[in-house]
Backbone bond lengths (Angstrom), bond angles and torsions (degrees), N, CA, C in turn:
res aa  C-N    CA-C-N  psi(-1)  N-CA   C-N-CA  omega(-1)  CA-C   N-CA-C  phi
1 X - - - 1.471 - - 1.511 109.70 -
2 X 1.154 113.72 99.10 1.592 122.01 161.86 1.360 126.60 -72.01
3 X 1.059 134.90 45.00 1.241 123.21 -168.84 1.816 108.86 -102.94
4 X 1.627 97.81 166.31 1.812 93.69 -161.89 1.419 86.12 -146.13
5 X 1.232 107.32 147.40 1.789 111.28 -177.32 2.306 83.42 -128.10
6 X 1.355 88.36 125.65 1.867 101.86 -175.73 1.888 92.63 -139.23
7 X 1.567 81.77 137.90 1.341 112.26 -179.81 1.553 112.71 -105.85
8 X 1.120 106.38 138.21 1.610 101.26 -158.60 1.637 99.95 -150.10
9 X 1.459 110.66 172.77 1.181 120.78 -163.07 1.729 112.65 -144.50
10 X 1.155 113.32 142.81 1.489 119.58 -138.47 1.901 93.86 -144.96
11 X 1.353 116.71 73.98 1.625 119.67 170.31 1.384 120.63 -135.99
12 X 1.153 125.75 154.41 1.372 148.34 -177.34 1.371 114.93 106.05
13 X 1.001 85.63 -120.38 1.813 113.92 174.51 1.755 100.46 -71.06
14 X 1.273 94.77 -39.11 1.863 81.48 -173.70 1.701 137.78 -71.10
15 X 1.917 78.72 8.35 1.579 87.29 -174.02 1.546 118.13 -76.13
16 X 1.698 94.52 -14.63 1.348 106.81 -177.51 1.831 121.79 -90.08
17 X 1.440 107.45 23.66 1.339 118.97 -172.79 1.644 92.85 -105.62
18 X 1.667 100.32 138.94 1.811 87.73 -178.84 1.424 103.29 -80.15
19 X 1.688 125.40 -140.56 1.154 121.25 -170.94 1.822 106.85 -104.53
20 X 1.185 106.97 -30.19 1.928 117.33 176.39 2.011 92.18 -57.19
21 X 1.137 108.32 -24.64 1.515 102.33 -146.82 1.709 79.63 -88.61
22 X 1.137 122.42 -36.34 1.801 122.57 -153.82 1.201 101.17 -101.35
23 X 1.745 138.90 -10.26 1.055 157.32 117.02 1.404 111.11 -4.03
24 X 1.757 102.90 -79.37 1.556 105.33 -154.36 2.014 88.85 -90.29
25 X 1.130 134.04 -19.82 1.527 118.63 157.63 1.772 129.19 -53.47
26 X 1.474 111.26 -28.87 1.412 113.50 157.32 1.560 112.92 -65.85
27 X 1.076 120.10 -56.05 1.659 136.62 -172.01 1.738 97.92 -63.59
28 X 1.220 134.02 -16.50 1.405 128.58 172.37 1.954 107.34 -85.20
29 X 1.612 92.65 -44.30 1.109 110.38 -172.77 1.692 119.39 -72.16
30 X 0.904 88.37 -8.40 1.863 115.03 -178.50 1.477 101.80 -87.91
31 X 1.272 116.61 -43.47 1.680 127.71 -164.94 1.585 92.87 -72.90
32 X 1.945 124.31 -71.52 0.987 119.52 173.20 1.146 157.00 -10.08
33 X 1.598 90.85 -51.54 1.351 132.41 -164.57 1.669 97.96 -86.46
34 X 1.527 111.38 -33.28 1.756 109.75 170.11 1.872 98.64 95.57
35 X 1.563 107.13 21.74 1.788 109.94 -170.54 1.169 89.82 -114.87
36 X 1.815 113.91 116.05 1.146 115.24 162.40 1.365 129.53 -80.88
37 X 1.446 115.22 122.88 1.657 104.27 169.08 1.424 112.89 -83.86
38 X 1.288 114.51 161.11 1.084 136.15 160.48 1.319 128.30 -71.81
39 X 1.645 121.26 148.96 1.544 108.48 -147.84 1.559 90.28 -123.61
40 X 1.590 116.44 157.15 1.674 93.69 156.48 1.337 116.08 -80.33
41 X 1.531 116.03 -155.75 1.167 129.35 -174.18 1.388 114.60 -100.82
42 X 0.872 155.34 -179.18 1.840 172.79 148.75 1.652 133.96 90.19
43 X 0.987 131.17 -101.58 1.470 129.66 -156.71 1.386 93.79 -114.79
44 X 1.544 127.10 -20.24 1.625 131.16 168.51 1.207 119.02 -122.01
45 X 1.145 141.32 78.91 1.488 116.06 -169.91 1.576 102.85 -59.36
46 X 1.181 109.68 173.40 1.655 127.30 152.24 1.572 122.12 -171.50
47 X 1.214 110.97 139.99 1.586 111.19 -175.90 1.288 118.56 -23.52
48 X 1.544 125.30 150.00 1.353 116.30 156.46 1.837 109.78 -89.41
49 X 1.037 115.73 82.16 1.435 109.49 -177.95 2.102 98.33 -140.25
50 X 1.586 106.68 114.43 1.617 109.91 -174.88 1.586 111.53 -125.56
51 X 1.358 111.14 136.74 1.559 108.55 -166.08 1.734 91.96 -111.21
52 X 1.264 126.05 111.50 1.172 147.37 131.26 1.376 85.68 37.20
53 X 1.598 106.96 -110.93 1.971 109.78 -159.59 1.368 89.42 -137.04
54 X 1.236 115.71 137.82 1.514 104.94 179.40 1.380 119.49 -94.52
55 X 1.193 114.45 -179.52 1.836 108.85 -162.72 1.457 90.48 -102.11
56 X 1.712 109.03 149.53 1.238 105.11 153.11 1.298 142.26 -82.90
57 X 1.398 136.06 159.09 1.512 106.01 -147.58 1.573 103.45 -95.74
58 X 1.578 99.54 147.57 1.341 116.62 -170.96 1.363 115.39 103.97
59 X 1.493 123.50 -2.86 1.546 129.43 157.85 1.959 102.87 -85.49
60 X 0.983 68.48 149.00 2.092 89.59 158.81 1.099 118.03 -141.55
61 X 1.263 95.47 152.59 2.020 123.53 -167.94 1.331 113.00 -121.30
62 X 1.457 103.14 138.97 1.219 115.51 147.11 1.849 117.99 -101.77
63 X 1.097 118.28 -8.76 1.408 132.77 176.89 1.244 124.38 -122.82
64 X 1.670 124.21 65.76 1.331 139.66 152.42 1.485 112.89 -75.88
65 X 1.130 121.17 148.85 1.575 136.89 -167.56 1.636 89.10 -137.00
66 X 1.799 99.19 151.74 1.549 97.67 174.35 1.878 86.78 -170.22
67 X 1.092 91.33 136.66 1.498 102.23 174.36 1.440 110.85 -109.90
68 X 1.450 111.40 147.27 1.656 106.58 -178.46 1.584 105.98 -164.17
69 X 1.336 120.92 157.38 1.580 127.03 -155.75 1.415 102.80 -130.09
70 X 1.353 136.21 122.12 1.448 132.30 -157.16 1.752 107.14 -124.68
71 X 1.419 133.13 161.27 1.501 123.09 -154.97 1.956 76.63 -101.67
72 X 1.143 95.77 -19.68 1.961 91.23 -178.86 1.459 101.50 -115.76
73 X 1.659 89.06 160.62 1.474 108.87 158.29 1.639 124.62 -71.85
74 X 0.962 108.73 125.47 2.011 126.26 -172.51 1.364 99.05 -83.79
75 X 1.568 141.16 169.44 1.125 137.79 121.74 1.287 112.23 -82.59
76 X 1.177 137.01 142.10 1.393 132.98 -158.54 1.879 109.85 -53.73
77 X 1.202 95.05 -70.19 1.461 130.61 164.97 1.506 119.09 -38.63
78 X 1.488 100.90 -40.82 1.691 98.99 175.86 1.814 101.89 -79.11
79 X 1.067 120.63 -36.20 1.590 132.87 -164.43 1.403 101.28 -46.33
80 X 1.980 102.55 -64.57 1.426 116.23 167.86 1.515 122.43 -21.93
81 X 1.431 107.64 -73.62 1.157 122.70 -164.23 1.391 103.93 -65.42
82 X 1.453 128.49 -59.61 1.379 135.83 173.68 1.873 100.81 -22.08
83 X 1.620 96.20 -75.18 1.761 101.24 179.11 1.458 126.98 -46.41
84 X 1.126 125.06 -33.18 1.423 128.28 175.17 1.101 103.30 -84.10
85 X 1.533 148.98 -51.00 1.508 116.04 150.09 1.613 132.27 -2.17
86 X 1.440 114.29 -62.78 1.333 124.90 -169.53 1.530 124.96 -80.02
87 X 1.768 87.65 -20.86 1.787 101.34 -174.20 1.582 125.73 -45.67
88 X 0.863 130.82 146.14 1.840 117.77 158.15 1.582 94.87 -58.38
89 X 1.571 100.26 -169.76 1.316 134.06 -176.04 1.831 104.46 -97.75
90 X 1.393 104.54 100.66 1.536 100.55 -173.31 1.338 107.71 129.14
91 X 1.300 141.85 -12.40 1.388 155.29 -179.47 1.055 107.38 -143.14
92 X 1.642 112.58 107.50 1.330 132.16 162.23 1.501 122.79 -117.84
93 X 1.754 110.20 156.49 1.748 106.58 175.36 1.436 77.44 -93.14
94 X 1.885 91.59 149.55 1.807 112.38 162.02 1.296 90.14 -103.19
95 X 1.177 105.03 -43.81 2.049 89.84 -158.10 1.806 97.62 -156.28
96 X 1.348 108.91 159.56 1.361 121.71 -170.15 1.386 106.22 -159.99
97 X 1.557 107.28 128.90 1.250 121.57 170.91 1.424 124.52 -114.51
98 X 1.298 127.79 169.14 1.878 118.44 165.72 1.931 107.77 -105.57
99 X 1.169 109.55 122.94 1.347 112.54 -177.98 1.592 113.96 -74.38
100 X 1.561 88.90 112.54 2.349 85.81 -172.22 1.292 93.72 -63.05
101 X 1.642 122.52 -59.32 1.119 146.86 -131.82 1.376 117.94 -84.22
102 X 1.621 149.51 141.16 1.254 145.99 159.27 1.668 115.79 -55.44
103 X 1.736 102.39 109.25 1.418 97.17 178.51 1.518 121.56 -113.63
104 X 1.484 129.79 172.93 1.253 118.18 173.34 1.751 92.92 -67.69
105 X 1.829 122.53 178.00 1.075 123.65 154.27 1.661 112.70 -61.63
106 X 1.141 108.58 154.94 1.602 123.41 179.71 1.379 111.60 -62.51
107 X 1.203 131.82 -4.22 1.670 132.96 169.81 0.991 108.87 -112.63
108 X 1.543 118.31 16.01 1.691 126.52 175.36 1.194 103.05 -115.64
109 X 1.799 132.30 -22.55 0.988 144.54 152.07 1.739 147.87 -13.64
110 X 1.795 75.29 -83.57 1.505 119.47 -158.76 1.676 82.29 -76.19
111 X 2.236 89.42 150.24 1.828 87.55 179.92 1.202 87.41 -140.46
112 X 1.391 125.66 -38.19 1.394 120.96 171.98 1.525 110.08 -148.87
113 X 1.421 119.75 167.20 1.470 142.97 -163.05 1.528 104.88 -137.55
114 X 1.566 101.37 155.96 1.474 111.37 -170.59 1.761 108.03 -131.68
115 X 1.153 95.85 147.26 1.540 96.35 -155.90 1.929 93.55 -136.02
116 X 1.208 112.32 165.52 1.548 142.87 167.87 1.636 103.78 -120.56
117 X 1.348 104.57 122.57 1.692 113.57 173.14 1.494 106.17 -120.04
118 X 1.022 101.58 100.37 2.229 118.25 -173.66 1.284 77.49 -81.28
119 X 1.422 107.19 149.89 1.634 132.65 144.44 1.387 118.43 -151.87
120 X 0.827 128.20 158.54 1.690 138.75 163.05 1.830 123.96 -72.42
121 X 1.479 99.86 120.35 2.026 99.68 -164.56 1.466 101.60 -58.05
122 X 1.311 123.32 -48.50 1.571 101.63 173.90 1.293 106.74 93.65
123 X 1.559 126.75 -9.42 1.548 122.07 -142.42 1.423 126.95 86.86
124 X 1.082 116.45 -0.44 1.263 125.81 154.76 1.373 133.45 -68.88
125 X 1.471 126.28 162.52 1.527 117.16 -176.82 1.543 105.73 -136.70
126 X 1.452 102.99 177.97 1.796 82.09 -167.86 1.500 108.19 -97.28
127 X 1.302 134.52 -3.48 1.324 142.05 161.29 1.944 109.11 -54.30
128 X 1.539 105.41 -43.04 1.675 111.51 161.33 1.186 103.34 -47.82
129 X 1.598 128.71 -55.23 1.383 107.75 -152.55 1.552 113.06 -91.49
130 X 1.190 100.96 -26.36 1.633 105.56 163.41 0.933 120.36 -28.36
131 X 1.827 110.45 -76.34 1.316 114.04 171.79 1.294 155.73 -89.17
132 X 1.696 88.35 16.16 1.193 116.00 147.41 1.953 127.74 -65.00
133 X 1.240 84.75 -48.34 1.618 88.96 169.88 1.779 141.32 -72.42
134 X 1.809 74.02 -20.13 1.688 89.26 165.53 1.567 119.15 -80.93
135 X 1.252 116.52 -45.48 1.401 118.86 168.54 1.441 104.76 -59.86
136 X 1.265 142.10 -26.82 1.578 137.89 -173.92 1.992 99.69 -76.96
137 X 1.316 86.60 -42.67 1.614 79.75 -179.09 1.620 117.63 -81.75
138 X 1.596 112.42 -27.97 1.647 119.02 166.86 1.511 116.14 -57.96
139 X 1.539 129.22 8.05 0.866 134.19 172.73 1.422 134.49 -66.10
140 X 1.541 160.22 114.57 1.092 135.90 -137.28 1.556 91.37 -88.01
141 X 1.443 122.41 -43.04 1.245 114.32 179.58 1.790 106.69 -149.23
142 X 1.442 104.94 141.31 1.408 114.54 -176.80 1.502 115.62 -115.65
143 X 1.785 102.69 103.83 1.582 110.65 -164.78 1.579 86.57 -106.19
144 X 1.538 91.21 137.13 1.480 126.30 159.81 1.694 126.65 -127.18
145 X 1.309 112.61 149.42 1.595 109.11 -169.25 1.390 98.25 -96.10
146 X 1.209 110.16 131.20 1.636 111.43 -163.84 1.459 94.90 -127.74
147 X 1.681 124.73 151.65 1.728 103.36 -156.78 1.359 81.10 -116.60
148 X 0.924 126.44 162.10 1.464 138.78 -174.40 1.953 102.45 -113.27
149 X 0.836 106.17 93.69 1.723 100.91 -177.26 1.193 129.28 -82.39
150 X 1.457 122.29 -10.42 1.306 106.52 171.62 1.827 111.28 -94.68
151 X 1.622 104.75 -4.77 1.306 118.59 -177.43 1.195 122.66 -79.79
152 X 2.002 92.03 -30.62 1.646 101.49 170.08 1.560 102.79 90.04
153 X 1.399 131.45 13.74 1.670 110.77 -178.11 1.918 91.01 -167.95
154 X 0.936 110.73 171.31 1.455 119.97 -174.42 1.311 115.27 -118.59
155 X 1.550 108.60 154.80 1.758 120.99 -178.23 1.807 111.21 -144.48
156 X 1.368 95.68 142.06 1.419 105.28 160.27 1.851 132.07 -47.75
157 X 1.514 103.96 115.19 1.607 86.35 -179.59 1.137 109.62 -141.48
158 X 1.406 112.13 144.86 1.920 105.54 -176.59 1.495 99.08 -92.33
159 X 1.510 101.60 127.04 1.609 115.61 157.19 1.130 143.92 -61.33
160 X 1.746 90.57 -27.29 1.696 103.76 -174.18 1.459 111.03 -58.07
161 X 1.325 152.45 -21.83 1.388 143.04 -171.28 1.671 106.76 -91.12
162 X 1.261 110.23 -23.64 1.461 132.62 -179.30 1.847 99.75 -62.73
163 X 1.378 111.13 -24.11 1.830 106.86 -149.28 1.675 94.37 -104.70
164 X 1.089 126.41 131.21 1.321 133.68 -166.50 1.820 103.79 -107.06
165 X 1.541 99.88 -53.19 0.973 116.81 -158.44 1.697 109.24 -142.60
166 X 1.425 117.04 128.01 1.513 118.12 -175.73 1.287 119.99 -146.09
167 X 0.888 153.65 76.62 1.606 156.42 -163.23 1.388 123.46 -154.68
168 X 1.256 106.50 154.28 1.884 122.90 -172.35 1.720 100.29 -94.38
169 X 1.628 92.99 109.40 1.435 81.63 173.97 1.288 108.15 -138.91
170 X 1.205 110.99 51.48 1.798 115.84 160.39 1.150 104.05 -165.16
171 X 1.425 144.77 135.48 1.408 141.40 143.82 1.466 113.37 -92.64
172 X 1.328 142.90 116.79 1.136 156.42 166.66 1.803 122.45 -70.28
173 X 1.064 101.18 -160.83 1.963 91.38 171.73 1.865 89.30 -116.37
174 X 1.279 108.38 115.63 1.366 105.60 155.09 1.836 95.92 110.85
175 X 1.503 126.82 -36.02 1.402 152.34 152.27 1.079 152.20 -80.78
176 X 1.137 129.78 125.89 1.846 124.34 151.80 1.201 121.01 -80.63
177 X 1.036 113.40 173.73 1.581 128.82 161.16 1.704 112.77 -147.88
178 X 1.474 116.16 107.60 1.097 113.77 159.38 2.140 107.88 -97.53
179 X 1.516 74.88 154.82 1.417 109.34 -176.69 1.655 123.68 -103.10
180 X 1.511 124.26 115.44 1.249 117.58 -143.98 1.593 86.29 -149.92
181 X 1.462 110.24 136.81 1.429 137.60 153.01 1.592 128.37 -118.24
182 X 1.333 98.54 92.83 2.029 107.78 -178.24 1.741 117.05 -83.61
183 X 0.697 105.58 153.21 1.691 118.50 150.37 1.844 114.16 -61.56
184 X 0.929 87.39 128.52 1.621 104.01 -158.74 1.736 95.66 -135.19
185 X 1.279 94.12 152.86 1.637 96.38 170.68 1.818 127.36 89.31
186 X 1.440 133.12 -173.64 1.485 133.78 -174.83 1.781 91.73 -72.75
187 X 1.640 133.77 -12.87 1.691 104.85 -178.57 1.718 102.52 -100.09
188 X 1.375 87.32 22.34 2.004 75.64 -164.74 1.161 127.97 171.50
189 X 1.167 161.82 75.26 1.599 133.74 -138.58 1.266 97.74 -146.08
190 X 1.358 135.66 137.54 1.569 150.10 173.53 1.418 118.18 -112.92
191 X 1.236 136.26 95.42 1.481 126.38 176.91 1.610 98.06 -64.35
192 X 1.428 98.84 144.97 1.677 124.29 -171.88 1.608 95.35 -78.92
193 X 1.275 127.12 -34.48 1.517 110.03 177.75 1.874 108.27 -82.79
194 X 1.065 130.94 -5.01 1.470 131.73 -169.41 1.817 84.86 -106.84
195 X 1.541 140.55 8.03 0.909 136.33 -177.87 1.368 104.56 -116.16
196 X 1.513 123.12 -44.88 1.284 124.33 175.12 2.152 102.92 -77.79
197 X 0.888 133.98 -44.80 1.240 125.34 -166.50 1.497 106.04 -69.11
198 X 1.542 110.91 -9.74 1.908 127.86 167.08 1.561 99.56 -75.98
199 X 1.274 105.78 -60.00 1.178 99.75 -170.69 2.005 131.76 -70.30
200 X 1.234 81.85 -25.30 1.700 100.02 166.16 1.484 121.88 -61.98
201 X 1.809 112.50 -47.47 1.456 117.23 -169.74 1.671 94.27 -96.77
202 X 1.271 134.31 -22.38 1.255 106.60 -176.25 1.667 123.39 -100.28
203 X 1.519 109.55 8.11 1.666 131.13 175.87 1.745 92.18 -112.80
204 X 1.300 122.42 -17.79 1.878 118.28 162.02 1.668 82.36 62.92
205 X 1.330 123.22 82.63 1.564 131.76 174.05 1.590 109.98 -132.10
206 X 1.241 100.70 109.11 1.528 116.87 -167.66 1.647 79.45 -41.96
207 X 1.116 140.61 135.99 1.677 143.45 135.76 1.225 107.93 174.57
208 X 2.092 101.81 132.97 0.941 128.44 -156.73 1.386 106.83 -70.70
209 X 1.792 124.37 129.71 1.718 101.93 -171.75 1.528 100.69 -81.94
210 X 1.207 111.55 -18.36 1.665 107.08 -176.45 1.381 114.29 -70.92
211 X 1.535 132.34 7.91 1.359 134.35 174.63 1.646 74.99 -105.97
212 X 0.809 178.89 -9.67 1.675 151.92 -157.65 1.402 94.94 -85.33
213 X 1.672 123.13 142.04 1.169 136.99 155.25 1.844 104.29 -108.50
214 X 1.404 91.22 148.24 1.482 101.08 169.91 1.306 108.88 -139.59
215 X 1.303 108.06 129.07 1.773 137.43 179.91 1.469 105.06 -117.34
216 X 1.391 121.81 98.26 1.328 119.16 133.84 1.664 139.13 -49.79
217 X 1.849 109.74 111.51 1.106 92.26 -172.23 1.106 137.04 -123.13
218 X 1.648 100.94 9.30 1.922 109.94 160.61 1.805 91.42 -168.57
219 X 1.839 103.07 -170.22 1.209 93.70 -164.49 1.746 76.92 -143.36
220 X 1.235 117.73 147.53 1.320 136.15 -179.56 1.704 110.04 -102.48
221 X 1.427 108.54 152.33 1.405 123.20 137.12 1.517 124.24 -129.41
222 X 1.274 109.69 179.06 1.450 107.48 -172.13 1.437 117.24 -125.48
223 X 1.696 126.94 102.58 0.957 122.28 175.95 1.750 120.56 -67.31
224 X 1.638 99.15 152.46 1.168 119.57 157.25 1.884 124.05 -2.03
225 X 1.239 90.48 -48.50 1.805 99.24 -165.65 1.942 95.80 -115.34
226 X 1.829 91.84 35.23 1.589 82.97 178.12 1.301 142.61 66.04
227 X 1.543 108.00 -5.35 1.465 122.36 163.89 1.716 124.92 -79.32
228 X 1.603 100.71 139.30 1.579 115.39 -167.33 1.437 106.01 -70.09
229 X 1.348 157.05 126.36 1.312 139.16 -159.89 1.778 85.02 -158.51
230 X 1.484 94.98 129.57 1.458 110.60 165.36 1.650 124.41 -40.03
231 X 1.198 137.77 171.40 1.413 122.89 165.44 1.519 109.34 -64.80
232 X 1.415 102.56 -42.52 1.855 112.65 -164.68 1.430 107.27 -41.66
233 X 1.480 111.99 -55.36 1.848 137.97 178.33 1.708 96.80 -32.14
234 X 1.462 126.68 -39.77 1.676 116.48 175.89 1.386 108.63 -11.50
């Protein structure tokens, strides 16, 4: 069993590639590179290679996860380096390991993700946003219309159980930065812009959503005894 769990990074221009598209750029980059993946079995093959949760487009990461199964043995370290050779400009490996151990898949994993929400002050101060965020979280419940797309029609949903983590923790010259940990994944998942455009219209806060940046910046699981543990920690 060859398998390698690699952490990777997803900025610039490449934020605007969906996930089929950043898919078949590893799988080119795999060929190049002379690293065979491993295929399944039957009437379709297809690589064994699975990325955690994918981003929506127009976020960037520093904390992509991707699991993948190779017909050879890698040195961890050489694999890395080999792959970032081949990468575009905007997709890099940070780090790469070899998985000893039997794991669930990485979207069976993941429970929550951590994010940076940039915006522009506008005239704002950070005592506004404070208590802005405290009244957002003193809320008994925070309904948003969330569209259901493969269903084709939309429903009411409260966020508040979704929100782990919410706070301003940088003021810049000209910026904020709040700091946010969601539910992510098959028990739960909150996109960070359907969280800030909640939090914007229902605290009525002059700020422009088209200045918001979003940085993904790692991806969690949840041990046994309730502890937050990176993917890498597997």
């Amino acid at each position: 069993m060859n398998k390698y769990l690699i952490k990777f990074s997803k900025i610039g221009n490449m934020k605007y590639i969906s996930h089929l598209d950043l898919m078949n750029v590893f799988q080119r980059v795999f060929r190049r590179a002379g690293i065979q993946l491993v295929y399944s079995q039957g009437f379709s093959p297809h690589p064994k290679i699975s990325i955690a949760h994918p981003l929506s487009l127009g976020i960037e990461s520093i904390g992509e996860y991707m699991e993948i199964e190779l017909v050879n043995h890698w040195d961890a370290q050489e694999l890395l380096l080999t792959l970032n050779k081949q990468l575009p400009k905007g997709i890099g490996i940070m780090a790469c390991k070899e998985i000893v151990k039997k794991i669930k898949s990485l979207a069976a994993e993941v429970r929550y993700a951590a994010y940076d929400l940039s915006f522009s002050k506008q005239g704002l101060d950070s005592d506004e946003i404070k208590n802005a965020i405290q009244a957002y979280l003193n809320m008994d419940e925070i309904i948003v219309i969330k569209k259901l797309v493969k269903k084709r029609k939309e429903k009411e949903v409260d966020i508040k159980p979704l929100i782990h983590t919410f706070k301003l923790e940088e003021e810049a010259e000209g910026s904020f930065k709040i700091f946010t940990i969601l539910k992510t994944g098959s028990n739960g998942n909150l996109n960070p812009q359907l969280l800030m455009e909640s939090f914007i219209d229902k605290m009525e806060l002059e700020i422009d959503k088209d200045t918001l940046y979003i940085l993904r910046k790692e991806m969690y699981l949840v041990t046994n005894h309730d502890v937050m543990s990176t993917l890498f920690d597997i």
